[in-house]
C-alpha positions in Angstrom: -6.1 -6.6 -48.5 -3.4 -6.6 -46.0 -5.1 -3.5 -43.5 -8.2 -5.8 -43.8 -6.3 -8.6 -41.8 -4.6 -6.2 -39.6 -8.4 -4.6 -39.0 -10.1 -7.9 -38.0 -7.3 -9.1 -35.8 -7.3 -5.6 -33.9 -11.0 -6.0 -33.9 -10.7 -9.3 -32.0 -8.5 -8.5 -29.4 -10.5 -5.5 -28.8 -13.6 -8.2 -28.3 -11.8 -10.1 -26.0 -12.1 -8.1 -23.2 -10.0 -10.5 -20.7 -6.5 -8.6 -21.3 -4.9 -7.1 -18.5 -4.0 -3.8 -19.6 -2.6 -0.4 -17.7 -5.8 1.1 -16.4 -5.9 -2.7 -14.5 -2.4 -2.5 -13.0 -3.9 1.3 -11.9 -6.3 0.6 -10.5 -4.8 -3.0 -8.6 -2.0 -0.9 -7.0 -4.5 1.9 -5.9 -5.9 -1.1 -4.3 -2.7 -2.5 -2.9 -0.8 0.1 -2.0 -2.7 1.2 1.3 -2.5 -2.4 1.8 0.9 -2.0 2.2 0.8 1.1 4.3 -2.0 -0.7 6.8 -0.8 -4.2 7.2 2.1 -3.1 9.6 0.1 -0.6 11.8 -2.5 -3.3 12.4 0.2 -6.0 12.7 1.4 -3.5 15.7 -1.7 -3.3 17.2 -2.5 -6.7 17.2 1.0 -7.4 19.1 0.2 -4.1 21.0 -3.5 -5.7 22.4 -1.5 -9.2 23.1 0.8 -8.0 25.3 -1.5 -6.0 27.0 -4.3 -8.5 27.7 -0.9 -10.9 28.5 0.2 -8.2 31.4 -3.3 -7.5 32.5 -3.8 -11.4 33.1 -1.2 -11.6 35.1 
């Protein structure tokens, strides 16, 4: 009786496929990592291009 409850509430989480589990975090920092990595060399750039189209002008 009592594995029969345990059983049907497993089998309803499993159903419910909105959890975040550990193969989501993964696969988010995968994502979010070179994020990371990229945002400060473009930032650079960006600057970089200003301040050259800034000295060019003048």
């Amino acid at each position: 009786m009592m594995w029969t409850k345990r059983k049907s509430r497993r089998n309803r989480k499993r159903q419910t496929g909105d959890r975040y589990n550990f193969s989501d975090f993964i696969v988010d920092a995968l994502f979010f990592v070179p994020e990371l990595i990229m945002y400060p060399l473009r930032l650079l750039l960006w600057v970089g291009r200003g301040i050259g189209r800034f000295f060019d002008w003048l």
